[in-house]
C-alpha positions as CSV (number, residue, x, y, z in Angstrom):
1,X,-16.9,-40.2,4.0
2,X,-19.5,-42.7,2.4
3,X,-18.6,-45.1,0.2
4,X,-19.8,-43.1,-3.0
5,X,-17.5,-40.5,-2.7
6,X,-14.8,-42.3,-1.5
7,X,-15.2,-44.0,-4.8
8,X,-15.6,-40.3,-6.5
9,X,-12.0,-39.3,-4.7
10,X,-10.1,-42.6,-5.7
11,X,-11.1,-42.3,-9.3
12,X,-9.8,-38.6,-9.6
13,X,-6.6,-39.6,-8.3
14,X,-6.4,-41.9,-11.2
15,X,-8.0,-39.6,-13.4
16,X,-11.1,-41.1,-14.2
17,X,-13.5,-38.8,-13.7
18,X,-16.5,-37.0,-15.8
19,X,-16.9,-33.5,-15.4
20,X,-19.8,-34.2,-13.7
21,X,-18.2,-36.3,-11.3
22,X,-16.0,-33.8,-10.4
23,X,-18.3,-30.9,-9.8
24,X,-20.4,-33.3,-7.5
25,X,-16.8,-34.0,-5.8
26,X,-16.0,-30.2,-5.7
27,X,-19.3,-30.1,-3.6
28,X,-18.5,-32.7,-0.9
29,X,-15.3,-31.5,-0.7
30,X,-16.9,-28.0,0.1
31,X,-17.1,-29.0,4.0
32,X,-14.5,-29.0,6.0
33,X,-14.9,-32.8,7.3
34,X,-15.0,-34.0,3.7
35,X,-11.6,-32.1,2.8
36,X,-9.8,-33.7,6.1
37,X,-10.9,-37.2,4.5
38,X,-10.1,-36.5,1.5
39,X,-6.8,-35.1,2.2
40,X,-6.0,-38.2,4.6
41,X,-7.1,-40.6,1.3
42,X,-4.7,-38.5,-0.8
43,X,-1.4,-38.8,1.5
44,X,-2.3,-42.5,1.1
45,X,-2.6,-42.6,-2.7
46,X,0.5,-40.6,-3.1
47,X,2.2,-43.4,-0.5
48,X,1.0,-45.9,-3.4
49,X,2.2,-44.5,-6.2
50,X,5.2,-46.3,-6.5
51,X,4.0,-49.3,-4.5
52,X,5.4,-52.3,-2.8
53,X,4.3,-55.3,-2.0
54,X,2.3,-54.3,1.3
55,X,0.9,-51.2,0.3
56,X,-0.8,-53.1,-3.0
57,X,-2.2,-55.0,-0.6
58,X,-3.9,-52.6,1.6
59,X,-4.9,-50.5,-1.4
60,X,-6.8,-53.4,-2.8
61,X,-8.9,-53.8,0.7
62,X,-9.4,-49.7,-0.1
63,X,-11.0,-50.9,-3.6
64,X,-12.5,-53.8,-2.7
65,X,-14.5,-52.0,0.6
66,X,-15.6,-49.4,-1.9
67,X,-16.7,-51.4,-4.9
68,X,-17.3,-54.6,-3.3
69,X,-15.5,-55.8,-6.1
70,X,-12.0,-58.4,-5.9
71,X,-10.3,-57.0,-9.1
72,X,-6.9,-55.9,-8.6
73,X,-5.3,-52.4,-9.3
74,X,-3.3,-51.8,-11.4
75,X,0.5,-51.7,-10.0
76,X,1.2,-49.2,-13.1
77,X,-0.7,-45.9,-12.2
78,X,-1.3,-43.6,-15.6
79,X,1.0,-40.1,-15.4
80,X,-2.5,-38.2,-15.3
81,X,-3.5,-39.7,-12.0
82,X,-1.1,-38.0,-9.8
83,X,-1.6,-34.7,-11.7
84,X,-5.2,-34.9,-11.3
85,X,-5.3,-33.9,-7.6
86,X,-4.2,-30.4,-7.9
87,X,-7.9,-30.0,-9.1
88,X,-8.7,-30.7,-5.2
89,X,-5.1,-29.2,-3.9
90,X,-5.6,-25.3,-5.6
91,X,-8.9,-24.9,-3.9
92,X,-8.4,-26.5,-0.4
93,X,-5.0,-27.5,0.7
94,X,-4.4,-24.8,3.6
95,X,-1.1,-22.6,2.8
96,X,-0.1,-19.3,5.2
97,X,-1.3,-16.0,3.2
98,X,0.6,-12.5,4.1
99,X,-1.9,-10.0,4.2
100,X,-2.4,-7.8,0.8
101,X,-1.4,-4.6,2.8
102,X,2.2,-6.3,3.7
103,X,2.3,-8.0,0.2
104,X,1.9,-4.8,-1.5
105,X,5.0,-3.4,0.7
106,X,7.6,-6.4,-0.3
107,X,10.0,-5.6,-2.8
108,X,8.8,-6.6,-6.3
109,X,11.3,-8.7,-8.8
110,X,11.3,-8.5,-12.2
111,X,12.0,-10.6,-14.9
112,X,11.4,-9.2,-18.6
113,X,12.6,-10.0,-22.0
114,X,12.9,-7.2,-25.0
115,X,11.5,-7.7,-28.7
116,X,12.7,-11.3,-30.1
117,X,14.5,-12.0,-27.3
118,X,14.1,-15.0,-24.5
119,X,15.4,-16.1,-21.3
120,X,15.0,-19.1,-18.8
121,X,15.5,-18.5,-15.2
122,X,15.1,-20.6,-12.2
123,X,12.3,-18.7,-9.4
124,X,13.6,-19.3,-5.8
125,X,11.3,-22.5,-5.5
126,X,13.4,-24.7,-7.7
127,X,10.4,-23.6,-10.4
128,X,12.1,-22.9,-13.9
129,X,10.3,-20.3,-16.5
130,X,10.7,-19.5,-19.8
131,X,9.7,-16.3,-21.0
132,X,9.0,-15.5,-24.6
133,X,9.4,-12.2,-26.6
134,X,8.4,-9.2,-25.1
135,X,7.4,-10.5,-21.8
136,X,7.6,-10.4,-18.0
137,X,6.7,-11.8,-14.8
138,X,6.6,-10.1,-11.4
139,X,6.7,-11.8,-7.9
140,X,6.8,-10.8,-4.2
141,X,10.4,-11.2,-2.1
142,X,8.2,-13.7,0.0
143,X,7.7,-15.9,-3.0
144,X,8.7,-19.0,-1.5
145,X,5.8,-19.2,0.6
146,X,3.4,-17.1,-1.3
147,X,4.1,-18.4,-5.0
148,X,2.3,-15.8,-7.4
149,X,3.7,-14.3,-10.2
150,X,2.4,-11.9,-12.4
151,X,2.4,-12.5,-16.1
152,X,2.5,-10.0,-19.1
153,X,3.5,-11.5,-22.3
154,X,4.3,-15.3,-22.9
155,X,5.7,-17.8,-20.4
156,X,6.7,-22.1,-19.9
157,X,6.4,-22.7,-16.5
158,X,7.9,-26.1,-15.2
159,X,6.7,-26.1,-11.3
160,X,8.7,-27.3,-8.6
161,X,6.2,-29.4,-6.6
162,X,5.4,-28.1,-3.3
163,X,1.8,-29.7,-2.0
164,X,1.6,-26.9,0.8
165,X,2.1,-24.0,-1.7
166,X,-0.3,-23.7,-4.8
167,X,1.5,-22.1,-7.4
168,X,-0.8,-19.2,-9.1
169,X,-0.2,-17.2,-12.4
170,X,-2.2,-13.9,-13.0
171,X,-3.0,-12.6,-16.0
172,X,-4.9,-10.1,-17.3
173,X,-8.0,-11.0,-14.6
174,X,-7.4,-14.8,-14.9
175,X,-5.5,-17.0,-12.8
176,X,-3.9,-20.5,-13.4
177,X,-3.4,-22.3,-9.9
178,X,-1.2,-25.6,-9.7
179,X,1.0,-27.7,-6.8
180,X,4.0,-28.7,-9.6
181,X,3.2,-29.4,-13.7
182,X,3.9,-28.2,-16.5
183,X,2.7,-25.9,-18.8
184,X,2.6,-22.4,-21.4
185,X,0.3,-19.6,-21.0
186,X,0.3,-16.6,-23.8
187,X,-1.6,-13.6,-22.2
188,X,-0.4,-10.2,-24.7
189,X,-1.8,-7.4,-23.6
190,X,-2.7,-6.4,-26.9
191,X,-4.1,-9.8,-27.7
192,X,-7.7,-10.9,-27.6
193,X,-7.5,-13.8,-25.8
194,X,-5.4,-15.8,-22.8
195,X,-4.8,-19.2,-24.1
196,X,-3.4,-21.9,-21.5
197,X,-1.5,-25.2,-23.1
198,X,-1.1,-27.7,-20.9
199,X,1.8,-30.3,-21.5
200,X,1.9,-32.3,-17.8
201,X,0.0,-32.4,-14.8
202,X,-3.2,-30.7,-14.1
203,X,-4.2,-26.7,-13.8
204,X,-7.3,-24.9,-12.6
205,X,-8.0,-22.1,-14.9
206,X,-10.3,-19.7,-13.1
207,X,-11.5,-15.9,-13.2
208,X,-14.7,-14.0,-11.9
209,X,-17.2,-15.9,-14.1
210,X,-15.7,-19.4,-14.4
211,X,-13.7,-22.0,-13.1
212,X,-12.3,-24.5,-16.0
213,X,-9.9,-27.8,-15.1
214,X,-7.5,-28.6,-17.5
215,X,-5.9,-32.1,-17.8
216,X,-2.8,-33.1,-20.2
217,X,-2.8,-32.0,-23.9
218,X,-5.6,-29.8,-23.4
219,X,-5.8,-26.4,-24.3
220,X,-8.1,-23.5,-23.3
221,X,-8.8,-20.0,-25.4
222,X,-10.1,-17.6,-23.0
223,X,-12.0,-14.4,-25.3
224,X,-10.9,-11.9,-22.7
225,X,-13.8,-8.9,-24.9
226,X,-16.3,-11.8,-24.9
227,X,-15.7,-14.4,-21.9
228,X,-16.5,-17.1,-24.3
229,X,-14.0,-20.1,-23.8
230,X,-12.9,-22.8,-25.9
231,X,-11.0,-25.7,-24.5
232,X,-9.9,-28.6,-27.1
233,X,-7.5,-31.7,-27.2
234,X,-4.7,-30.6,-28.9
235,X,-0.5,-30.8,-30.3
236,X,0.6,-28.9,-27.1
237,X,3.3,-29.2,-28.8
238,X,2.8,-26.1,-31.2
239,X,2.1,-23.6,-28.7
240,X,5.4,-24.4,-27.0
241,X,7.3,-24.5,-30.1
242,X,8.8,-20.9,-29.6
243,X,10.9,-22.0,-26.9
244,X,13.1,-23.7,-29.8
245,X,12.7,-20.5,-32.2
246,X,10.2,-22.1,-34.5
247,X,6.6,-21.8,-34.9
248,X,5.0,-25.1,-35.8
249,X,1.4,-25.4,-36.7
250,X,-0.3,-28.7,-37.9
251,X,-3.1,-26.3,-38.7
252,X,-3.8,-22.8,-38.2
253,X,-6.2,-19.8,-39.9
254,X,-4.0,-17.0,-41.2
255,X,-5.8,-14.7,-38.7
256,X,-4.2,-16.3,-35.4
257,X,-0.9,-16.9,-37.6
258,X,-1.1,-13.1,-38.0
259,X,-2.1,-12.5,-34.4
260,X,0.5,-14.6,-33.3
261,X,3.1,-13.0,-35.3
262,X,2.1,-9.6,-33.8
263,X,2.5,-10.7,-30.3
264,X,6.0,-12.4,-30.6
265,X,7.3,-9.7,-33.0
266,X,5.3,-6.1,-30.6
267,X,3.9,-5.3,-34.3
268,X,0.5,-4.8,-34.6
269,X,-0.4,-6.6,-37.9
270,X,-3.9,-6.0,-39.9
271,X,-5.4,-8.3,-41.9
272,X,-9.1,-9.0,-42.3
273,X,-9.8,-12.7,-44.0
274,X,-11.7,-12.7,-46.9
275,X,-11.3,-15.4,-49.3
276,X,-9.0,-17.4,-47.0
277,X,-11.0,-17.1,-44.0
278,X,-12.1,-20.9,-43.7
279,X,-8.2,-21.7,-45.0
280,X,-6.0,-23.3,-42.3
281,X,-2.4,-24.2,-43.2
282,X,0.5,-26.2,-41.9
283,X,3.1,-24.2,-41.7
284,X,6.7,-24.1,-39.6
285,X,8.7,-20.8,-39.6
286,X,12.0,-19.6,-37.9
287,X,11.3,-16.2,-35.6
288,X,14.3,-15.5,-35.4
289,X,14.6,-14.7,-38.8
290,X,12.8,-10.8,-39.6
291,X,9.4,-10.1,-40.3
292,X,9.7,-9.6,-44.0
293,X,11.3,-12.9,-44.3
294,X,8.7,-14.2,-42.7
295,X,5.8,-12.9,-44.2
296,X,7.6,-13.9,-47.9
297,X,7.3,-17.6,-46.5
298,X,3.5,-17.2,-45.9
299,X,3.4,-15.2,-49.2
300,X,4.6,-18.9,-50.7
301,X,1.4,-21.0,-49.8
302,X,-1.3,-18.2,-49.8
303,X,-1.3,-15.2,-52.2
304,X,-0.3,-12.1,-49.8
305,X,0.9,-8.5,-50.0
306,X,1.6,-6.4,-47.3
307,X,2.9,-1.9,-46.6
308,X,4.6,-1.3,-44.0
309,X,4.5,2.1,-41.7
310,X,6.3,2.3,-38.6
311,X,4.9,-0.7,-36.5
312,X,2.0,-1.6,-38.1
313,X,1.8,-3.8,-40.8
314,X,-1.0,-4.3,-43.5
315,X,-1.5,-7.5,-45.2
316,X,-3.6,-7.8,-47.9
317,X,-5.2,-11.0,-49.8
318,X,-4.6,-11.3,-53.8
């Protein structure tokens, strides 16, 4: 490994990379020489993260042989410099694969949660998930070594770490890949779009036509009709809100508010902006209260009426 990407490697372990940077990176890191090296630099950054006095010292002849520069590091590495390496980790640490044909034979478990309900449960990894209303996850009986679960619904996943295991999510033709972070993925089927929060760590979110990396109070909107994707700097916060019975929006259009509501209450509510379609409101509501009492609280800042017929609800604008 020259000294360039040497360089390139140490500066994604402490999270200071471009985008460019790191696509050049993904490149080197492409051949199988340049992930040994990379991997051996990696074991030595993690050695260093909580330093002493020895290891400062040969981390500093690491700098200074690659810049050619005497600064010191920094004994105080930022959180997002650890999480940054599962951008390199999902794609080329080695793990041991079971074969589809036997993976399809091992006994699927289960977790699901009914309308308005929720439930935390710990995965036999030490990972803990949260699923919201109306949701499930499947995984294999081998899960341990093979950690995948299937996602329908809305989930907080807080990943054990295990740097010989990636730790995938599927859903609905997307995957989120990580080693041990934490973060909230909302993939309804009957929604338009997969949107990935991410509150610690680093994910890799990927599908047929694109591969995305995601870094601390980001989150990504994936237009599963459209493939166009958004990703944004954003309160994380709010989109993990549910987990404490509460939606919380700094600011929000009455369309996702409505889209939202559909997903966490399995209505399917119709409204079609008009004059509020540029609106965006701050708003905080309790879902555990029901649906009319809900919709009288929106009614309060923005001029609403709704009918109701079986499941599907109607707003209009006044």
């Amino acid at each position: 490994m020259d000294k360039h990407f040497k360089k390139l490697c140490l500066d994604l372990l402490e999270g200071n990379t471009s985008t460019v940077e790191e696509n050049e990176l993904l490149g080197f890191l492409a051949d199988s020489e340049g992930r040994r090296e990379f991997f051996e630099l990696e074991e030595f950054w993690s050695s260093v993260h909580n330093p002493d006095v020895s290891q400062l010292k040969e981390f500093r002849k690491i700098k200074r042989e690659i810049t050619g520069k005497q600064r010191l590091c920094r004994a105080v590495f930022p959180a997002v410099s650890v999480a940054a390496m599962a951008l390199i980790l999902f794609l080329l640490r080695p793990s041991v694969e079971s074969s589809s044909d036997s993976r399809q034979q091992l006994e699927q478990i289960v977790l699901s949660t009914q309308c308005l309900e929720q439930r935390t449960e710990m995965l036999p990894d030490g990972t803990k998930v949260s699923l919201n209303s109306a949701s499930s996850i499947s995984y294999a009986a081998d899960f341990c070594t093979n950690r995948e679960v299937i996602l329908s619904g809305e989930a907080y996943f807080d990943v054990a770490k295990d740097s010989l295991h990636r730790f995938t999510v599927k859903a609905r033709d997307n995957e989120i890949s990580v080693y041990g972070t934490k973060f909230n993925v909302c993939a309804y089927g009957d929604a338009t779009s997969v949107t990935a929060a991410l509150v610690e760590g680093s994910i890799v979110f990927s599908n047929d036509a694109l591969t995305m990396i995601m870094k601390p109070g980001e989150v990504l909107n994936y237009d599963c009709s459209t493939g166009a994707v958004f990703k944004k700097t954003a309160d994380v916060g709010s989109y993990i809100s549910w987990m404490s019975g509460r939606l919380d929006y700094e600011s929000i259009s009455l369309s996702d508010l409505f889209a939202r509501l559909s997903s966490v209450y399995s209505l399917d509510i119709r409204y079609s902006a008009a004059k509020y379609a540029q609106s965006r409101f701050r708003i905080s509501l309790n879902i555990k209260e029901p649906i009319d009492n809900i919709l009288h609280a929106v009614a309060t800042i923005t001029p609403i009426r709704w009918t109701r017929d079986g499941n599907v609800i109607s707003i209009m604008e006044l």
